[in-house]
N, C-alpha and C positions, 0 to 999 in steps of 0.2 A: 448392454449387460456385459459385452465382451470385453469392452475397456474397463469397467470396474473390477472383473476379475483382474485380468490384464495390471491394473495400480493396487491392489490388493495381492496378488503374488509377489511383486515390487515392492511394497512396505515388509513382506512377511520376509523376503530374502534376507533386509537390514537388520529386521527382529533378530535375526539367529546371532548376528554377532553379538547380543545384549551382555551375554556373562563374560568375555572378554574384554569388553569393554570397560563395562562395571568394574572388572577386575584392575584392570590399566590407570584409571582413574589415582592411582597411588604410586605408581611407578615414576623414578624419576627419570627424565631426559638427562642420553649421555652426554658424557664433556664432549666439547669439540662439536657437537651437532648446531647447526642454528636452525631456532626458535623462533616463535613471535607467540607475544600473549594474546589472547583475545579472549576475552567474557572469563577471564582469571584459570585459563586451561591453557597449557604448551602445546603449540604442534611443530611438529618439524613441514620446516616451507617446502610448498612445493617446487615442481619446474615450473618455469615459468610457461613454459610449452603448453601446461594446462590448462592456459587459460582459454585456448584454440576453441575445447567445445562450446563452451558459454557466448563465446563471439560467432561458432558457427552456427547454434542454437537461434540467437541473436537475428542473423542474416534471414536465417528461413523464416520465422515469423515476419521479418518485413516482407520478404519475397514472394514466400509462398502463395498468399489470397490473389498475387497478381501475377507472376509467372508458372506455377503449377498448380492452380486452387484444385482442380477435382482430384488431383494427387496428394495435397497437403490436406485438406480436409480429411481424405479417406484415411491419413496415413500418421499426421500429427502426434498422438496420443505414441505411436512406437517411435517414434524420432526422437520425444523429449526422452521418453523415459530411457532409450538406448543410451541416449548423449549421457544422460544422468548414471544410467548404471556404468560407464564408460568412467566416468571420475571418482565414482563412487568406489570400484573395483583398484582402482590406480591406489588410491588411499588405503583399503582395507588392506590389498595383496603386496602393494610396493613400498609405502609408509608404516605399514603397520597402526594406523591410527585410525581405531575405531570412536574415538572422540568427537572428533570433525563432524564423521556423518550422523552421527545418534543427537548432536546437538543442530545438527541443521536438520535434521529429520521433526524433533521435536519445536522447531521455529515451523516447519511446514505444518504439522498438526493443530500447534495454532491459530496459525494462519488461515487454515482453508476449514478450521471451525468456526474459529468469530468469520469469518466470508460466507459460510454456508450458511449459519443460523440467520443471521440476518439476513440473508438471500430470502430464504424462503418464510423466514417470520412475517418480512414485510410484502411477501406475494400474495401473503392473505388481507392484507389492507387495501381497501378502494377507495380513492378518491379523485371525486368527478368533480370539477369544475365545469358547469354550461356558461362563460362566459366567455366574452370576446378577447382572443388574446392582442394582445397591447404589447407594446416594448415597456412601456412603467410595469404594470403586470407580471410580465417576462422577469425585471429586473429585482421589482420585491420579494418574487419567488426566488432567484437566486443568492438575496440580502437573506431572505429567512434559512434559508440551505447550509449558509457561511458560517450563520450564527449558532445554529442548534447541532452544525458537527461536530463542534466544541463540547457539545451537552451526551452526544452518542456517537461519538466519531464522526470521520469522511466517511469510512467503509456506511455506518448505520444511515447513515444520511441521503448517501448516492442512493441506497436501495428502498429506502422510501420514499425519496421525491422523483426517482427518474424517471417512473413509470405517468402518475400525475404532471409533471411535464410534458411529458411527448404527448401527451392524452388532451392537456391543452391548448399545445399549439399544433395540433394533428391535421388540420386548415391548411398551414403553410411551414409545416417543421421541414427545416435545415438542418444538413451536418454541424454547422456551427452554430448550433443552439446547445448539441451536446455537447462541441469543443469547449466553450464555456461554462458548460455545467463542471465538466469534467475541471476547468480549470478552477473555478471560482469552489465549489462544491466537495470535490472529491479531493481535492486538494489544498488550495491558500487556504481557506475557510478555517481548517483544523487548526492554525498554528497558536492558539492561544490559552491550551491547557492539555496535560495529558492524557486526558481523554480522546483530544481530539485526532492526534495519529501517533504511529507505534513508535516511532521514535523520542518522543517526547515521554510518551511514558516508561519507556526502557531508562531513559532521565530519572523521573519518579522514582523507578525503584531502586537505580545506582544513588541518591538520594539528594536530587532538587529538590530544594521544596514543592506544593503542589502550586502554589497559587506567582510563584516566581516567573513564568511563561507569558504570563498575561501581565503581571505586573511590567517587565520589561520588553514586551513584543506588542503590547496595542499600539501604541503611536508608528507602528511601522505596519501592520496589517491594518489599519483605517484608511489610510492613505492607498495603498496596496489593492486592498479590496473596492477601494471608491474608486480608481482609476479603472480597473477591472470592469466595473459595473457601470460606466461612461460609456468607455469605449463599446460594449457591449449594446448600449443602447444607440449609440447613434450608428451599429453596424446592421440591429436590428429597426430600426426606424426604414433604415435603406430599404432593407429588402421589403416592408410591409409596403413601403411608395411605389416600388417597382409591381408588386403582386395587384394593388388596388383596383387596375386596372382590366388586369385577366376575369379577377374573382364577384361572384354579386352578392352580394349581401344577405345575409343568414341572419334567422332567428335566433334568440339566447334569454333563457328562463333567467339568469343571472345566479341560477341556485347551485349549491355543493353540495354536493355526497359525499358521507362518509361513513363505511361499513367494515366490519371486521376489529371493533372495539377491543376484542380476546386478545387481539396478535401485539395492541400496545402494550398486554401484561407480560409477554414472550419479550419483546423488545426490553422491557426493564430487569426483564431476568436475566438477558444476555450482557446488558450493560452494567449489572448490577456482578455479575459472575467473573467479567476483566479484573475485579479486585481481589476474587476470590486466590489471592497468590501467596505462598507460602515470604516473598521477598516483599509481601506489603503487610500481611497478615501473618506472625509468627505461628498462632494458633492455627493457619492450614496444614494440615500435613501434607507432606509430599509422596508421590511416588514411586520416584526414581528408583531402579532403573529403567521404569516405564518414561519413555518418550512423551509422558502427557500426564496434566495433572485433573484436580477434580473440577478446574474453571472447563475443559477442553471437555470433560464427559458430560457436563451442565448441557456447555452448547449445542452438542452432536444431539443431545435428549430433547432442546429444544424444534432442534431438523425434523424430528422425529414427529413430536409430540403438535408441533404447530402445522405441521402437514398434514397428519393425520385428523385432526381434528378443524381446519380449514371449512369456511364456507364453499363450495362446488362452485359457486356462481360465480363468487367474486375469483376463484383463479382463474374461470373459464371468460369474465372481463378483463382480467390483467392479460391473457395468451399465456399462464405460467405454466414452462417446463422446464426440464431440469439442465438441459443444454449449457446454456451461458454456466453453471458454475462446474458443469464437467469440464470445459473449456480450457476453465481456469485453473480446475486442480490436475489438468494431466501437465498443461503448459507450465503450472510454478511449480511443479517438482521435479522437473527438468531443468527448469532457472534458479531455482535452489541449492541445486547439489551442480551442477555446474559452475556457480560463480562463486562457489569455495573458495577454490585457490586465488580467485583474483581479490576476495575481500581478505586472504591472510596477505597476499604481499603486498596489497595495499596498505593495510595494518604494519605489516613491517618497516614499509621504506615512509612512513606518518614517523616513528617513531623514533627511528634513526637520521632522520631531517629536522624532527621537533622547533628543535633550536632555531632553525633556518626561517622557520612556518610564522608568517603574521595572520594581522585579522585579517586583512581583505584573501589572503593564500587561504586560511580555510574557508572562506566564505566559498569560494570559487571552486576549491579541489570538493568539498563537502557536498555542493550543490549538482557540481559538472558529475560527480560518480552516482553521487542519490538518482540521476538520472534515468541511470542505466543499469544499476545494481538496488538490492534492497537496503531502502534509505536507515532503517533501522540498525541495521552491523555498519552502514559508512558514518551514523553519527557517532557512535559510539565507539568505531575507531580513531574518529579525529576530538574524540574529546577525550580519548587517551593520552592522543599525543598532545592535545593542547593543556594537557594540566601537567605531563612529563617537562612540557619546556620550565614548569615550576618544582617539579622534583617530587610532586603530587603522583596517589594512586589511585586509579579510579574504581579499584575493588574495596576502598576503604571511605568509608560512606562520611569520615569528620572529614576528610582530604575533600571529599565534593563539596560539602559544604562551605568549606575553609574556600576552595576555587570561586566556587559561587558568587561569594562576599568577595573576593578581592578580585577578582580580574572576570568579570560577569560577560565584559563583552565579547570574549570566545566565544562562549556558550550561547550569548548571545547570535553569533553571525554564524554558528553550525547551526542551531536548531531554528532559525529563520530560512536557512538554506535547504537542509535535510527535507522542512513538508514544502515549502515553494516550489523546489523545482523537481519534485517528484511529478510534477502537470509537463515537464515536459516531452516526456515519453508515455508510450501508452503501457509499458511495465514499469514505470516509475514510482507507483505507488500500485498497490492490490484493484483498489475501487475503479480505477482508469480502464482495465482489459475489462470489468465487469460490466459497466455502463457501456464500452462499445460493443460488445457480446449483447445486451439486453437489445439497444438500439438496432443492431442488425436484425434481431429477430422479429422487430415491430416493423419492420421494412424498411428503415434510414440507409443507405447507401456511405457508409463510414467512409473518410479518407481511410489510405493505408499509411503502416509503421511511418516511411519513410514523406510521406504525404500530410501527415499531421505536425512531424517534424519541422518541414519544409516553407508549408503553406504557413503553418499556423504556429505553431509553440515559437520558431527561432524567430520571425518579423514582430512576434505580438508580446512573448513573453520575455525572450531576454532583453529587448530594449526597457522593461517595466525592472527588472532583477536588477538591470545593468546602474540606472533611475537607485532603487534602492542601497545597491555596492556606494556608490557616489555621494549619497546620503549620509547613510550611516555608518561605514564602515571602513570609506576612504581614509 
């Protein structure tokens, strides 16, 4: 309770600057100052010195679980938020730019609404599998995962299959059953339409077409994904040969459960509500100067309403509490307002290099920062600058489409890159900290930051990226 007041006085701080803001929103930037555009708003750049929190921010999540966990645990939720009001203040008090934060503010309310509703929409759904888990098994399960986060995102997906996986291979579950899921699932899986992750659909509404994604990205996610799902199988074949020996053999009805039919109508209301946007739908109205619009109060009602109304049994078979997504909302609004300044001079030095930037350069700078920052502002900076090397603008939606048709493979190798290699961190995309937050709490012993890194993303995933670059984009 004390952390939600705790990020609840911290939202309410930002509030006060609303009518200054609102007001500024008209003012022009003096001469002589420099700028950088982003999402068609001036800020004046920061220091670069600013970027210090977001990288110190950064350290302590990889550090903390393993060099001061009963301190980082205990202590977390005031570190980010510190860090964050730390940049947050620099901006308000020394830039004068209430802009920046009221617009990342409002990317967090997003955020951690479509995260939250489907958190807990699909903690009301159970499904039991009593059958023997398999590596084919394993492997269909996360073919079907790849496919339908297209249909409800990675976020919708990770949160209804993670639980029914662990639950099936609960016998002989590995950390690297999640590192897969997370990879193949929570990540590659989405890249074939903008439903599938927030970057693509921020595309969408700057104005790709819808079905443009998948038209030019399957022949690279087939291949992608089927390599993925190989290696995946002949790493989990190992370990079932190694176990066979320890383990005796268990009984298996062969039958599925599945309960909490209610919560697939939540799930459609959540996924149906992503469109509810004044930039997709002219007839929405908007807000503003509220930080959120009416898709963001849908899903908070869904938190509510699908909670509230939940079968008792089935959360109390899922293990569902509310931990994992407090986790994630103290932790992204600390990485939110911290990596401000690094996504403006990113933005900047994209767009004064432009000229210099090929395909394989965005493929790599697009893919290397989606990493480590949120993949959604690094695509949509670098398809700024890759439509400026054409004299194009990307707040003018004939100019995207005009880009689209003629020089498609930018667009191409940003937004292949943007949801790909968001699996190589575990804040690289949203779905990634949630699944290892859920996992921990089912008792899986997760790698840490710098361990998942290490072990797993740089030997398994960038030699697969590296395969793609060489491919397509060479």
């Amino acid at each position: 309770m004390k952390r939600i007041i705790l990020l609840s006085v911290f939202v309410l701080l930002i509030l006060i600057s609303f009518q200054q803001s609102y007001a500024a929103v008209s003012e022009p930037v003096k001469d002589g100052v420099e700028v950088v555009n982003q999402d068609a708003v001036h800020h004046i750049l920061p220091s670069p010195y600013m970027v210090i929190p977001f990288v110190l921010l950064l350290l302590m999540i990889a550090s903390g679980p393993i060099l001061y966990h009963h301190f980082w645990e205990k202590h977390y939720p005031k570190i980010a938020i510190l860090l964050g009001l730390f940049t947050a203040s620099y901006y308000l008090a020394i830039l004068n730019d209430y802009l920046s934060i009221l617009h990342t503010l409002a990317e967090y309310i997003s955020f951690i609404a479509l995260l939250a509703s489907l958190f807990v929409a699909s903690g009301g759904i159970l499904i039991k599998v009593d059958k023997k888990s398999t590596p084919l098994i394993n492997v269909l399960f996360l073919l079907f995962g790849a496919v339908i986060s297209n249909i409800i995102g990675t976020t919708g997906a990770s949160m209804l299959l993670i639980r029914p996986f662990i639950k099936i291979n609960k016998d002989r579950i590995k950390p690297f059953h999640i590192i897969f899921f997370i990879f193949v699932v929570s990540n590659i899986g989405g890249a074939l339409t903008p439903i599938g992750d927030p970057p693509l659909f921020l595309g969408f509404l700057r104005g790709v077409p819808f079905f443009w994604v998948i038209e030019n990205v399957w022949f690279i996610w087939i291949p992608t994904v089927a390599f993925m799902l190989i290696l995946f199988y002949v790493v989990d074949t190992i370990s079932v040969n190694k176990q066979k020996k320890n383990n005796s053999e268990i009984e298996y009805s062969g039958k599925m459960e599945f309960k909490g039919t209610k919560n697939l109508i939540y799930l459609a209301i959540i996924i149906i509500s992503v469109f509810i946007d004044p930039g997709v739908l002219s007839f929405v109205p908007s807000l503003a100067p509220l930080p959120f619009g009416i898709r963001e109060i849908i899903m908070f009602s869904v938190v509510y309403l699908s909670f509230k109304n939940a079968d008792r049994e089935v959360l109390k078979a899922n293990e569902f509490d509310f931990e994992p997504i407090k986790e994630v909302a103290f932790l992204f609004i600390g990485i939110f307002l911290t990596m401000i300044p690094a996504l403006q001079l990113i933005a900047y030095e994209a767009k004064v290099y432009s000229n210099m930037l090929e395909t394989e350069t965005f493929y790599w700078a697009t893919g290397g920062l989606s990493a480590i920052l949120d993949n959604a502002p690094t695509y949509l900076n670098f398809l700024s600058a890759a439509m400026g090397k054409f004299g194009l603008d990307i707040n003018i939606k004939a100019d995207v489409i005009h880009f689209v048709i003629q020089d498609d493979i930018y667009l191409r190798a940003i937004s292949v890159a943007a949801v790909f290699f968001g699996a190589m961190t575990y804040i690289g995309n949203g779905p990634n900290f949630m699944v290892k937050s859920i996992s921990e709490r089912a008792g899986i012993k997760m790698p840490s930051f710098f361990v998942y890194i290490v072990k797993y993303s740089v030997p398994i995933l960038l030699p697969i990226f590296f395969l793609v670059w060489l491919i397509f984009f060479h």
